[in-house]
C-alpha positions as CSV (number, residue, x, y, z in Angstrom):
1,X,0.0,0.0,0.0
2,X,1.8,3.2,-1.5
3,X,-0.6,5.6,0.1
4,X,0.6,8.2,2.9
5,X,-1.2,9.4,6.3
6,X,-3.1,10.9,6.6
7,X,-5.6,9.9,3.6
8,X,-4.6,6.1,4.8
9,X,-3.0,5.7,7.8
10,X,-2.1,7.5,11.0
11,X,1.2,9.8,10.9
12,X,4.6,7.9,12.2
13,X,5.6,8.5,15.5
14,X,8.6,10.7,16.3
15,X,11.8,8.5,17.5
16,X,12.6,9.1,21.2
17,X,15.8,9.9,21.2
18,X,18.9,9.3,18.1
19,X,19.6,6.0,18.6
20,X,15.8,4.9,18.7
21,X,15.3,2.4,16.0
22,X,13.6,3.8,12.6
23,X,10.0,4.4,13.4
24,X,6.9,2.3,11.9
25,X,3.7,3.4,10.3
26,X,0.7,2.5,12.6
27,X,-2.6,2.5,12.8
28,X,-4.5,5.6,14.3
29,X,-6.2,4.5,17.6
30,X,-4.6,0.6,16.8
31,X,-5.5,-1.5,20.3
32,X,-2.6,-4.2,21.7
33,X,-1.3,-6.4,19.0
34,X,-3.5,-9.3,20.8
35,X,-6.8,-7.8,20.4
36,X,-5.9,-6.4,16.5
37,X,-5.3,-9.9,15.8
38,X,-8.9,-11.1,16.2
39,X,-10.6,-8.6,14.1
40,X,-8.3,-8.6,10.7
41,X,-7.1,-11.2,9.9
42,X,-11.1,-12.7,11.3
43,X,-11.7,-15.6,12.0
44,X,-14.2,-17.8,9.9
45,X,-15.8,-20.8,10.4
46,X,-13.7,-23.4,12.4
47,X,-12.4,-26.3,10.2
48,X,-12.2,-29.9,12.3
49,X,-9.6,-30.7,13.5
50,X,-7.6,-33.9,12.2
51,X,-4.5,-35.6,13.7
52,X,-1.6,-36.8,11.1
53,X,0.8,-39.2,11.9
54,X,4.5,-38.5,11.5
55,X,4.9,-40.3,8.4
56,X,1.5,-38.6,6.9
57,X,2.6,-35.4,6.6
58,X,4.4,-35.5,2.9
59,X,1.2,-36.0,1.7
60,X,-0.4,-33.0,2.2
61,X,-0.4,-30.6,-0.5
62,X,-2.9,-28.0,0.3
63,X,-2.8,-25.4,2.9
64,X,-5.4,-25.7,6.0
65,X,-6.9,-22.6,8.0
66,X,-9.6,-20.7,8.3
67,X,-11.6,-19.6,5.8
68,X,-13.5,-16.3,4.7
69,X,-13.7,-13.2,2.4
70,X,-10.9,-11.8,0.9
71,X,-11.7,-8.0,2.0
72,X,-8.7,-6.1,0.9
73,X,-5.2,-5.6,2.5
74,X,-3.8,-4.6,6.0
75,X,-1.2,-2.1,6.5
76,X,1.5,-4.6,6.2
77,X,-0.3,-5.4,2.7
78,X,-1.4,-8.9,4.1
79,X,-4.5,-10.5,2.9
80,X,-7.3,-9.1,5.3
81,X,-9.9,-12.2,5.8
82,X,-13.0,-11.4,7.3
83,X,-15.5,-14.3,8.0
84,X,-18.8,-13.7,6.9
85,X,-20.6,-16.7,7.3
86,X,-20.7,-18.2,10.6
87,X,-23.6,-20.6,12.0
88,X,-25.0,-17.9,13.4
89,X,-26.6,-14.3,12.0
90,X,-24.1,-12.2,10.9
91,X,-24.4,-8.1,10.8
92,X,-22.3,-5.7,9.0
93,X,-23.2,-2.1,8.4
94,X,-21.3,-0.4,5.8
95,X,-21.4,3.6,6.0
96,X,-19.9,4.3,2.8
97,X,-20.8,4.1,-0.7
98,X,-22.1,1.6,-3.3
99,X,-19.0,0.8,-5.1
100,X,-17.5,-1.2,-1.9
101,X,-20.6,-2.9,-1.0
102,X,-20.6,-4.3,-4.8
103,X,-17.0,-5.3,-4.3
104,X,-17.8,-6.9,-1.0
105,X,-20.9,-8.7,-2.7
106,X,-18.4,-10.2,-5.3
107,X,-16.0,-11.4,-3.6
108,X,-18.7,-13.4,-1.2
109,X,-19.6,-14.6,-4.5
110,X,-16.2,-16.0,-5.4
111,X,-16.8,-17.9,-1.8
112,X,-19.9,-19.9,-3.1
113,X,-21.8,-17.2,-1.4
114,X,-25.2,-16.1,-3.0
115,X,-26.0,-13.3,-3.1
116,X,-29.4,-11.0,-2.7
117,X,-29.6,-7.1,-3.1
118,X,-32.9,-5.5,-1.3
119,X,-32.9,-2.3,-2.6
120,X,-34.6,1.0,-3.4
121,X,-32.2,1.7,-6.8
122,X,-32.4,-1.5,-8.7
123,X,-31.0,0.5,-12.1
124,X,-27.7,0.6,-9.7
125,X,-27.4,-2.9,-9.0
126,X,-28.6,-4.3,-12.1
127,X,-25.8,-4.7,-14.4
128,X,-23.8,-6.3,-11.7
129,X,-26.4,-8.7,-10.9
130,X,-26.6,-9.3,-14.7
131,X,-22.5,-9.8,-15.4
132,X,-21.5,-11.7,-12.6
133,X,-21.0,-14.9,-12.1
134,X,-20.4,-16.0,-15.7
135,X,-24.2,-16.7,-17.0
136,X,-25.4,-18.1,-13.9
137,X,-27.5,-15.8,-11.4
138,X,-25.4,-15.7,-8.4
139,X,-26.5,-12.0,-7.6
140,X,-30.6,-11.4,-7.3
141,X,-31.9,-8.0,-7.0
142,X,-35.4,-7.5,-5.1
143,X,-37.2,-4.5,-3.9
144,X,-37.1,-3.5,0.0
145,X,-39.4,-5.3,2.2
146,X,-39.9,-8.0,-0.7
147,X,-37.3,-10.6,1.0
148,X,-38.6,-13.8,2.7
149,X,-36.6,-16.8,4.0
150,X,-33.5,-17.3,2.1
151,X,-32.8,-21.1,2.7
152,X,-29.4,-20.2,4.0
153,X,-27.0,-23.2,4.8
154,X,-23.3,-24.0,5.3
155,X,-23.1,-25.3,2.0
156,X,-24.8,-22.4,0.7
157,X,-24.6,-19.2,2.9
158,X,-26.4,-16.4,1.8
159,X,-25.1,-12.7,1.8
160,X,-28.3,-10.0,2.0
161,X,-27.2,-6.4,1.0
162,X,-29.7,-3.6,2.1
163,X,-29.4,-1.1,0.4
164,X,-32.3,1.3,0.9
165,X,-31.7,5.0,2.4
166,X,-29.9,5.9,5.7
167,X,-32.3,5.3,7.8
168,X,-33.3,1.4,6.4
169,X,-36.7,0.0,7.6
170,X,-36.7,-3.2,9.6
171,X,-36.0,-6.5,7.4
172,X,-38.3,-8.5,6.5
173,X,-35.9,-11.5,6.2
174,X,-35.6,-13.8,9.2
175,X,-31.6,-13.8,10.2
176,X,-30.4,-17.4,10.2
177,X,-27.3,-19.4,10.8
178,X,-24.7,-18.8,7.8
179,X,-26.5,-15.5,6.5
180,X,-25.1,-12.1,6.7
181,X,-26.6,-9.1,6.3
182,X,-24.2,-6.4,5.4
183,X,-26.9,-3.1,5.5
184,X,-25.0,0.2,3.6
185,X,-26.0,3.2,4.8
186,X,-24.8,6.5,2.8
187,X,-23.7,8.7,5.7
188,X,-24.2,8.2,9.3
189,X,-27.5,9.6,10.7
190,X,-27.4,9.4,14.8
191,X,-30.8,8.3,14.9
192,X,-29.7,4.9,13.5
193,X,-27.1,4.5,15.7
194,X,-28.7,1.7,17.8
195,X,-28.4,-0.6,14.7
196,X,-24.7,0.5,14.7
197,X,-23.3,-0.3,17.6
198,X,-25.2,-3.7,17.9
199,X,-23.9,-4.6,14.2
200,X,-20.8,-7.1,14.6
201,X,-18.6,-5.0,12.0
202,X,-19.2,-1.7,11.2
203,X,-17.2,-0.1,8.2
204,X,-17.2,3.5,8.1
205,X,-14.9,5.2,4.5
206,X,-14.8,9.2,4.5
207,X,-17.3,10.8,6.2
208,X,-17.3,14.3,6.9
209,X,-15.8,15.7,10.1
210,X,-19.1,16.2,11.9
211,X,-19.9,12.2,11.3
212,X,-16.4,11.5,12.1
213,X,-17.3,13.2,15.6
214,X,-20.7,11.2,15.9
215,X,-18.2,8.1,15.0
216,X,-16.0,8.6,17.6
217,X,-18.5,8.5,20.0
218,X,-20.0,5.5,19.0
219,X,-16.8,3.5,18.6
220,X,-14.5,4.9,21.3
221,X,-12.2,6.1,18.3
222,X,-9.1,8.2,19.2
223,X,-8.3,12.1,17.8
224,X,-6.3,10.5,15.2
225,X,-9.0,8.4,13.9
226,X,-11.4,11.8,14.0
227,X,-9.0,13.8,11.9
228,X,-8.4,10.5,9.5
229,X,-11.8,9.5,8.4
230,X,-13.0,12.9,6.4
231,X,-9.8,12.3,4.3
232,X,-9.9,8.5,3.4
233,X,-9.4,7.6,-0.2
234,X,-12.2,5.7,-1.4
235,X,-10.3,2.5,-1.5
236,X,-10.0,2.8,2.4
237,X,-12.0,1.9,5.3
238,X,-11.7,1.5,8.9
239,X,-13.0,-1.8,9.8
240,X,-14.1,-1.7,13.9
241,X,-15.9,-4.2,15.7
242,X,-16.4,-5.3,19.6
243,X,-12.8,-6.1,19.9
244,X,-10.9,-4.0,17.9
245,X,-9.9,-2.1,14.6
246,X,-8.4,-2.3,11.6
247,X,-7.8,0.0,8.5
248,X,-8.2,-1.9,5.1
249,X,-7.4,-1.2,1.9
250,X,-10.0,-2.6,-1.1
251,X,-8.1,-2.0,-4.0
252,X,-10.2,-4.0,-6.8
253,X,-8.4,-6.4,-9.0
254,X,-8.5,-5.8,-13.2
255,X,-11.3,-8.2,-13.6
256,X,-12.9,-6.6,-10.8
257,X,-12.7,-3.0,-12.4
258,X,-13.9,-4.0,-15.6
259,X,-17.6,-4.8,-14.0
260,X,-17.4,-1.9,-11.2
261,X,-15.2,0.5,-12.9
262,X,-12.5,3.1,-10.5
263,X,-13.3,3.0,-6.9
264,X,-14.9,5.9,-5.6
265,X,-17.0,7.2,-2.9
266,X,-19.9,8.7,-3.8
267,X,-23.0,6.6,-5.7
């Protein structure tokens, strides 16, 4: 990540003294490395556990960890995994704009995710429920309020995108084991900040210094964090959750860009 502070991350901190080792680049309001740790990389669904023998370990091949969605890059430019789909309800609110709530829905996608849009602007999401996924419908597009039981299992999780105003009306959909619902709202209105701090994830890009104020309150961010988030580039976005927080750089890949277009804020 080539970008410098404080449109990405925090400033550097000054060395103590001469000799002080050269300084590192870290992230504005960044908790104990412990507590970073659970929230980027997350953790998905636990895998069993199996027990090799010695002599059965040449024949692995394939890597074994947790899985999840590929959500951009950390500061160290390390895959940053969040998992989604969990057997249990999964909430994510997005204040941002359309462009990474498409890249999120893709990429659950490319996890064998499906995909449904409730929204009051199908004309936005129609051509990306009509490109991807290679001829097959992997993304459907309904209107808000119109979404019933989504059959959600572990062998195919189901990712519900509302997006529908900043103030969103109660779902209609029941929430179920291995479903998310990832709601985008366009800027953050304190009268729906119940629903925020009760989401598990909250993803808030550049917002404008007053919401970066309402922000901090919500999310115990620090003064560095508050001066930060009205200058994000759109490809950024500070990730926070129960136990910690984590700036995350979505940079779309070429195939990526070529159904979405250049990242950007605003719808």
């Amino acid at each position: 990540m080539s970008n410098s502070a404080p449109s990405a991350y925090a400033p550097r901190r000054a060395a103590a003294r001469a000799t002080a080792p050269e300084p590192r680049v870290v992230v504005a309001a960044r908790p104990d490395r412990g507590n970073e740790l659970r929230l980027i990389p997350a953790r998905g669904p636990q895998l069993e556990k199996h027990i090799l023998e010695p002599e059965e370990f040449g024949a692995l091949a394939l890597p074994v960890g947790d899985d999840g969605v590929v959500i951009g890059t950390d500061q160290g430019s390390r895959p940053a995994v969040l998992g989604m789909f969990k057997p249990k309800a999964v909430d994510i609110a997005l204040i941002g704009g359309a462009y990474l709530a498409q890249l999120l829905a893709l990429r659950a996608t490319a996890t064998g995710a499906r995909v449904v849009v409730e929204t009051a602007r199908p004309q936005l999401w129609a051509p990306l429920a009509q490109n991807a996924g290679g001829g097959q419908q992997v993304i459907a597009v309904v209107p808000v309020r119109r979404v019933g039981n989504l059959g959600a299992t572990a062998a195919s999780p189901v990712l519900l995108l509302r997006d529908a105003g900043a103030r969103p009306p109660r779902s209609s959909a029941p929430k179920t084991s291995w479903m998310t619902t990832l709601t985008l709202v366009p800027f953050l209105d304190p009268s729906y900040a119940g629903h925020l701090i009760t989401s598990d994830y909250v993803a808030i890009q550049q917002v404008s210094p007053q919401e970066a104020e309402v922000a901090a309150r919500l999310f115990r961010l620090g003064p560095q964090d508050v001066a930060a988030l009205p200058t994000l580039l759109p490809e950024l976005a500070l990730w926070t959750a129960r136990h910690g927080r984590q700036y995350v750089f979505s940079a779309p890949t070429r195939d990526e860009t070529g159904l979405l277009g250049t990242p950007r804020r605003m719808d």
